[in-house]
N, C-alpha and C positions, 0 to 999 in steps of 0.2 A: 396355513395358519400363521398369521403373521405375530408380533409380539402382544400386541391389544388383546387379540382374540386368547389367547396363551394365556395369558394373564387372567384372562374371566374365566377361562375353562378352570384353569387353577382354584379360584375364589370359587366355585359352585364347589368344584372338588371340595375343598378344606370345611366347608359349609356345611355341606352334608355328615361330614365327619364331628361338627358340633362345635367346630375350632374356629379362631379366627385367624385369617390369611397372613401369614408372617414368613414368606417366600419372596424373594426376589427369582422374578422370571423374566430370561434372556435367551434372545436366538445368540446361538456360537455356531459359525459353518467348521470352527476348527475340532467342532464335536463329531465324534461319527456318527452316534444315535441319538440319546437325550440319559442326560446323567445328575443327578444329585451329590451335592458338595458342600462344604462349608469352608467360604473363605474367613477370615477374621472372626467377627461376629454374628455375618450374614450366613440365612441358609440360601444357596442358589440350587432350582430347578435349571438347566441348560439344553437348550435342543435346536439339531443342525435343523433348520426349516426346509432346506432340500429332502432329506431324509423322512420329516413329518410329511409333504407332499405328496412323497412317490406311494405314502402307505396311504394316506386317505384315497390318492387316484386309485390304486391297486384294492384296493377293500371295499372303495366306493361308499365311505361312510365314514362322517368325521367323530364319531363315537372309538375311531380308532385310535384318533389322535389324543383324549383323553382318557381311554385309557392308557396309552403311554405314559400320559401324564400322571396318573392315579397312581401309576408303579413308582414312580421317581419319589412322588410327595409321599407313599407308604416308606421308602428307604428313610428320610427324617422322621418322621413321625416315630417310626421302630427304633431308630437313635444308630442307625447302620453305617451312616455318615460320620460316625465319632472314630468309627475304625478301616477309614477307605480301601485300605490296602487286603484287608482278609478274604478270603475264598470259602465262604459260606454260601453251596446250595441250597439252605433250607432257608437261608435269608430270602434269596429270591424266588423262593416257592410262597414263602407269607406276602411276599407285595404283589404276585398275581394274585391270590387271594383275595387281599384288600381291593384290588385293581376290580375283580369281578364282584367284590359284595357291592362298592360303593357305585358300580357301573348301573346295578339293578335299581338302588333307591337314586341315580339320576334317570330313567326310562328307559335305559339301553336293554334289550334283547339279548337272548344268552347267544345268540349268531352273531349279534354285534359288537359283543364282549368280547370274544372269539376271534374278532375277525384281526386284528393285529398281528396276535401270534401263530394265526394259522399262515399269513403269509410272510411275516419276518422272521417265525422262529427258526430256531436252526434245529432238522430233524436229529443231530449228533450230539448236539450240545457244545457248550465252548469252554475255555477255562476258567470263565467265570459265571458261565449261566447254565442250568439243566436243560437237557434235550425238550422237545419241543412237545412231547405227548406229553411230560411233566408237567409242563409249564400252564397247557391246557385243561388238564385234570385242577388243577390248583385255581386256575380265574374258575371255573364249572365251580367249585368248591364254594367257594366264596358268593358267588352269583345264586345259587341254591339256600345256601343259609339266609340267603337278605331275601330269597322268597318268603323261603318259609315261616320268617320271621314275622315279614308283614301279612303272614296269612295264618298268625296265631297256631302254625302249626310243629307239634314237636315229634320230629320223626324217631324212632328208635334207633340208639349208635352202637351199633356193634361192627365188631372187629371180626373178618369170617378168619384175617392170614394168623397162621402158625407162626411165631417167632424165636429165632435159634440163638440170635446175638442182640445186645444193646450198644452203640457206638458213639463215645461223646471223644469231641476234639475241644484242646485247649482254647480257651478264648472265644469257643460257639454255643450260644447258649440253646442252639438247636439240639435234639434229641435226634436218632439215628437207629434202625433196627436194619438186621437181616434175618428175612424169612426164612420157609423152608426149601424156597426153590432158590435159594442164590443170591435173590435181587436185594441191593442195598434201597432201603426206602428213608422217606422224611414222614415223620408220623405226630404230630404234636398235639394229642387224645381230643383233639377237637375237628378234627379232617379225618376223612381218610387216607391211608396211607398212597402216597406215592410212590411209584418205581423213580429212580435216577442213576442207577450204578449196578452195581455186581459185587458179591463176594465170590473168590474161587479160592479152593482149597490147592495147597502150595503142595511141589513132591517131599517130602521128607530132606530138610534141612532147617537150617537158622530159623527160618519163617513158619509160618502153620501157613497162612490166609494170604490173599491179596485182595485187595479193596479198589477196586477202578469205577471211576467216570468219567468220560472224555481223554484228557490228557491226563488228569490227576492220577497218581497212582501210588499205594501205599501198600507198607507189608505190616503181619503181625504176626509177633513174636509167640512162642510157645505160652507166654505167662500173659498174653493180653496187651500186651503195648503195642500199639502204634507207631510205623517209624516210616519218616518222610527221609529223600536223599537231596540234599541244599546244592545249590549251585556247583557248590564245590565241590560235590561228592559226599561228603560226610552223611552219616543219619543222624537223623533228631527227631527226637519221641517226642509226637505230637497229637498223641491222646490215650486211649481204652476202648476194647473190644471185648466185652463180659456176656457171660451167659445168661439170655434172657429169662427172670423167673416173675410169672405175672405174681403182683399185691394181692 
């Protein structure tokens, strides 16, 4: 996909969304993936074209390389680009999301939606992205709603999991539960809930909980606080872990 063709994938993208195209889009080989940023007053889409290559060869369908693209231009859109630096998985559960609703109103097939992160996701997850089944359950998510939308159809949403915890971090405006079997999920009453993490209950000391995804790892305190340990060592209470009472 060379920068021309990038650039029209993008304008069909932003189109479909009702918007008009107000992205600058640039191959960088100094990118390792494709990443959304805001220099100055520019938003830029960026993507290594090496990188975009090896996933269309490998997927054999250049549906892959837009949705790459649909994930990046959901990051602005969400306004995710305002706070680069934060480690939000539920941020990048909502841009596969958008990635698979807006894949289905451009023609793309839910194997073609799919086909991206079945061969780049990473089945562990990384420090800044959920493991791979996540990630898939989320573009499915997305890709299903923009069915059933165009097909006037309103399914019934029920929630079948039991919920033990509600978990919000400072500065995310994601929502966060853990069920009854452990698993930390991203649930935002419009999807189904996603698995991405784990709670496990701590032995008897300072902590009650532990809260893990990938490398991330956090404790909580007997009264509900969250505490992350900084570079330095130190902790720093970096959210609430409350007991779930449904409305």
């Amino acid at each position: 996909m060379n920068e021309a063709a990038a650039k029209e994938a993008v304008h069909r993208i932003v189109r479909h969304s009702g918007l008009l195209p107000d992205f600058t889009v640039r191959e960088d080989p100094q990118v390792r993936t494709a990443v959304a940023y805001i220099k100055g007053r520019e938003r830029i889409i960026a993507y290594n074209p090496a990188f975009i290559a090896s996933i269309v060869d490998s997927t054999r369908t250049s549906w892959s390389a837009v949705g790459i693209l649909a994930h990046e231009i959901a990051h602005h859109l969400l306004g995710h680009t305002l706070d680069p630096q934060a480690l939000r998985p539920g941020d990048e559960l909502a841009c596969d999301r958008y990635s698979g609703f807006i894949l289905y109103h451009m023609g793309a097939t839910l194997e073609e939606s799919l086909a991206a992160i079945d061969v780049a996701g990473n089945v562990h997850g990384t420090r800044t992205h959920p493991p791979k089944h996540a990630r898939a359950a989320a573009i499915r998510q997305g890709w299903e709603e923009a069915r059933d939308m165009a097909l006037h159809r309103e399914p019934a949403f029920t929630v079948d999991r039991v919920f033990q915890f509600v978990v919000r971090f400072a500065g995310d405006a994601n929502t966060y539960y853990v069920d009854e079997a452990g698993c930390l999920v991203w649930f935002n009453n419009f999807a189904e809930p996603i698995e991405f993490g784990a709670c496990a209950r701590m032995v008897p000391g300072a902590f009650a909980y532990e809260l893990t995804w990938e490398d991330q790892q956090y404790h909580v305190d007997h009264k509900g606080n969250i505490w992350s340990r900084t570079a330095s060592g130190m902790q720093m209470n970096v959210g609430r872990m409350e007991p779930y009472t449904r409305e």
